[in-house]
N, C-alpha and C positions, 0 to 999 in steps of 0.2 A: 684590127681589120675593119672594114668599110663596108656594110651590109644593108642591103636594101631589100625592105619587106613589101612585098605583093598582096593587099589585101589586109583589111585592118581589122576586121570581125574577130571574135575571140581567139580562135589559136595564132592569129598573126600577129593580135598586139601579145599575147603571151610569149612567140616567141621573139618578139621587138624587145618586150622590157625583161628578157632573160640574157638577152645578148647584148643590151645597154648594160644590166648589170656584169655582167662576165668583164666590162669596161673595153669594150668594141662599141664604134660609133656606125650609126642607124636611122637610117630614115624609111619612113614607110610610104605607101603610095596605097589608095582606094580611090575609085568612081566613086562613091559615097563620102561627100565632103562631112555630113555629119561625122560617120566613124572614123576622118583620117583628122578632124578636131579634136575628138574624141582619144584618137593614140596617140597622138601629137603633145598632151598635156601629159604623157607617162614621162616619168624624169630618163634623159639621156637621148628619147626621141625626135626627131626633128623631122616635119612634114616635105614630102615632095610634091609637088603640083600635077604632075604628069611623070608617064613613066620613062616619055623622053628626060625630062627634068633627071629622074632617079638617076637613069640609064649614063647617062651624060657625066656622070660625077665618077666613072668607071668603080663600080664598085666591085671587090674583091668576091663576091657572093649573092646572089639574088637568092630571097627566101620565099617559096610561091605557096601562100595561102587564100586563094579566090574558088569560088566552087570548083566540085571537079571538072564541070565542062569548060568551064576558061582556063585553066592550067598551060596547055599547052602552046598557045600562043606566044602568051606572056615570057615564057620559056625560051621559047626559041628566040626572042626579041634580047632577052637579056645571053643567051651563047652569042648570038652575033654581036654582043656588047664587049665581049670577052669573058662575061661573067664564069664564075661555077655555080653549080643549080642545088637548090635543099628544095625539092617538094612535097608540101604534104600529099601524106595518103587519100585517095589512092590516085597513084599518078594521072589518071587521066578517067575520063566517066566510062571511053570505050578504047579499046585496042586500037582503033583507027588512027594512024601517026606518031604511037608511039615507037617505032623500031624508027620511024626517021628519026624522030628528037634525040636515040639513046644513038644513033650511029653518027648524028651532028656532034656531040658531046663529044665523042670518041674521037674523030678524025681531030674536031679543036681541042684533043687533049684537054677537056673539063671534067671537073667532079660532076657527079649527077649521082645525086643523093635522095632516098626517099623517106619521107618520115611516118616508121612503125614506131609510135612510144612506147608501146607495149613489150619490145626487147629489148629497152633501155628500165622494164622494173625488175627489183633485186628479184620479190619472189616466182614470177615467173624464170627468171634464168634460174632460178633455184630449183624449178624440175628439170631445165634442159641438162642440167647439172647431175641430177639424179638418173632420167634416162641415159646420160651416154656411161654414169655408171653401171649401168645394169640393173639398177637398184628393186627393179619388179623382172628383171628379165625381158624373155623376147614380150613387146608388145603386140598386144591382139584386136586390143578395140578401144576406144575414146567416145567422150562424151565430153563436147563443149556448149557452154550456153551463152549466152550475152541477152540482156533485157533490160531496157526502163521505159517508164511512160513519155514520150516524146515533148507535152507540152510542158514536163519541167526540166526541160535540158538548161535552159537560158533563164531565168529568174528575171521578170520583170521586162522580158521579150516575149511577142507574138509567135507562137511556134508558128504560125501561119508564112510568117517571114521568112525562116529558115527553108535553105533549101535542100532540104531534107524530104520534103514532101511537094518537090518540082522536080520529074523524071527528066527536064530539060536541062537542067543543071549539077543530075548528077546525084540526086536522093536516091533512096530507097533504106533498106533496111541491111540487104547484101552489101554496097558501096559502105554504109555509114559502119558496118559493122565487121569490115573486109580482116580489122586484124584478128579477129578466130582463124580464119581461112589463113594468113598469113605465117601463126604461130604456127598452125597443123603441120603445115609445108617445112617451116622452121624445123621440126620436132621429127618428121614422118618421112619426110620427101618428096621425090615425087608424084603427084595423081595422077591416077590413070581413069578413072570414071566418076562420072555426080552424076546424082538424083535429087532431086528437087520439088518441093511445092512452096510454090511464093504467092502470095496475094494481098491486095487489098481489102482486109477484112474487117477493121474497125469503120468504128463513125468519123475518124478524126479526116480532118483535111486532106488535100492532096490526091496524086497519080499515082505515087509510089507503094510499093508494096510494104506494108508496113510487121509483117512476117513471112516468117521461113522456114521451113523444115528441111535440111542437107543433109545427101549422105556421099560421104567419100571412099570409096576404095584408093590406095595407096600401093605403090608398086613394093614397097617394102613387105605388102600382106596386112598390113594395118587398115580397119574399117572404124570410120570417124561416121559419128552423129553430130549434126550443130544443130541448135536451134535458137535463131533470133529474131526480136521481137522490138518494138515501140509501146508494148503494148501494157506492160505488167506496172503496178503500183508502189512495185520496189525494183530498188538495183541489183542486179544477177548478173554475175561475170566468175564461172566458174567452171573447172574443168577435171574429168574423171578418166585416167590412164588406165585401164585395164592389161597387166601382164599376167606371164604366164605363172609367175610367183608371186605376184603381190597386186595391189592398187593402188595410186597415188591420185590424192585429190588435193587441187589449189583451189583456195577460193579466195578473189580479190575484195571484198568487201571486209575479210577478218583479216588480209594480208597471213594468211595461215596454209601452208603444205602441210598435209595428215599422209605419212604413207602405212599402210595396212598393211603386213608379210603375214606366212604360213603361221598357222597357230593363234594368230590374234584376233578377237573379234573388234577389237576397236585400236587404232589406230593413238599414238601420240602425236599429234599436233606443234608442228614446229612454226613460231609466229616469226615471220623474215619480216625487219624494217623496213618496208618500203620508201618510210615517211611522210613528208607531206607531199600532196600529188602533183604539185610542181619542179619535187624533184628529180622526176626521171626524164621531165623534159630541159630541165636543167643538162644534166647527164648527157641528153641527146646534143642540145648545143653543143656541147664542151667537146663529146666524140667532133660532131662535124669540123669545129675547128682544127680538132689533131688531124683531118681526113686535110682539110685544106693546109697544112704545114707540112702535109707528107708523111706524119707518121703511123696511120693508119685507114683502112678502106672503110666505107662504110656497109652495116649489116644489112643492107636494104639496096641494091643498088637499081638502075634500069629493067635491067634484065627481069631481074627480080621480081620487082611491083609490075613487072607486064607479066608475068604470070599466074599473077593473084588479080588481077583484070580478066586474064582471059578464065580464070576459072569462076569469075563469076558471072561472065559471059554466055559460057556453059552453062552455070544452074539456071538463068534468067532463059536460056534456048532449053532447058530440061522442062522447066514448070509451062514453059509455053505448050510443048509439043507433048506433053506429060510422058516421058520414056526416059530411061538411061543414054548420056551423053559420053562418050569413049574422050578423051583426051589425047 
């Protein structure tokens, strides 16, 4: 197939030379002639000059990795190319034109795909696994966390650069850390309220809130905690199911689900392969491809990512107005 990547910055060349490797041909496009020199020397890739240039070659798939605030554009430029759409998370910085984009999709019969990687790793479907067993019973409450210190996300980059820390583009700490909120929903269903406190509370750069404190109520009766951060000096990406018979905890850092039943104080530890951390974005391609062949939908669709938008719309209108936000 004939794929054309939007945006060359790390997840675009990551997923350019996964999709070269999978042996589908690829070309990328960036405003930053630096980084589209840069993904251009990845073996299988091939540079576009403009995204008329990409657009022109009809490609079977446009893959849109440019901040969140230019998503959409880009988007709609490649439906009217005929393309089908893969955008990274999160579809868009705000709610505003997403329901056109997903109802243009619709009417041209396109894919319009979003990319969660985080439901493409083994051990996390390994609780979703566990919950629709039953395996703790009715759930009651959760605790999710995500943390790391910002300025070493990129090694040998200016976190200053990143727009991460440009609320114009689609930073904060809610956007950059949307799949917590993502899986909940995955996991829980629908929300029905947030509560919030988000600010910019370090010294590090930028507009954006660089923490969070969330809480969600859940139409299921389930009450979620998040809390995420830029802040911490280690990686924390970890999550505590609280039922009514047992506790399950994931933590991505050991790749390890421990679940806790009646009777035991300590839990055995089941370590799920995840492997290396390119392969669940592996995985992700390989799904959207079967999505574009017809054999399957993808787990993230329009719909979908506009409702992990607007609930972070919510917390962001929660911490403003400091009160509970209904959904």
């Amino acid at each position: 197939m004939r794929f054309l990547v939007v945006g060359a910055g790390s997840i675009g060349s990551r997923h350019g030379r996964n999709l070269a490797g999978l042996g589908h041909r690829v070309r990328v496009w960036d405003v930053d002639r630096d980084r589209l020199r840069e993904a251009a020397r990845l073996p299988g890739i091939e540079a576009a000059m403009s995204l008329d240039e990409g657009l022109a070659e009809r490609p079977d798939a446009v893959v849109i990795c440019t901040p969140p605030s230019r998503h959409l554009e880009p988007a709609r430029r490649a439906l009217a190319a005929g393309a089908h759409l893969f955008i990274e998370k999160p579809i868009a910085h705000v709610s505003d034109g997403v329901e056109a984009l997903i109802e243009e999709a619709r009417r041209g019969r396109r894919l319009l795909a979003v990319g969660f990687n985080l439901r493409f790793l083994p051990s996390l479907r390994h609780v979703k696994t566990l919950l629709e067993s039953k395996r703790v019973g009715r759930v009651l409450a959760v605790r999710a966390a995500f943390g790391s210190y910002l300025p070493e996300w990129r090694p040998g980059r200016d976190y200053r650069d990143n727009y991460a820390v440009h609320a114009e583009l689609g930073g904060g700490i809610l956007l950059d850390a949307i799949h917590e909120l993502d899986y909940l929903c995955w996991f829980h269903g629908e929300p029905t309220e947030i509560v919030c406190t988000a600010e910019h509370w370090s010294d590090l750069a930028g507009n954006t809130e660089d923490i969070a404190e969330v809480t969600v109520r859940f139409k299921s009766g389930v009450l979620a905690q998040v809390h995420l951060d830029y802040l911490q000096r280690r990686y924390q990406r970890n999550l505590e199911i609280i039922g009514d018979t047992g506790v399950i905890v994931w933590d991505y850092p050991t790749h390890s689900v421990t679940v806790y039943e009646p009777g035991s104080l300590s839990g055995e530890p089941t370590r799920v392969e995840d492997g290396d951390p390119n392969a669940m974005y592996l995985d992700e391609m390989r799904h959207f491809v079967r999505c574009l062949e017809g054999g399957e939908t993808p787990p993230v669709d329009g719909d979908e990512a506009l409702r992990s938008i607007r609930l972070v719309e919510a917390a962001k209108r929660s911490a403003r107005e400091r009160r509970a936000v209904k959904l």
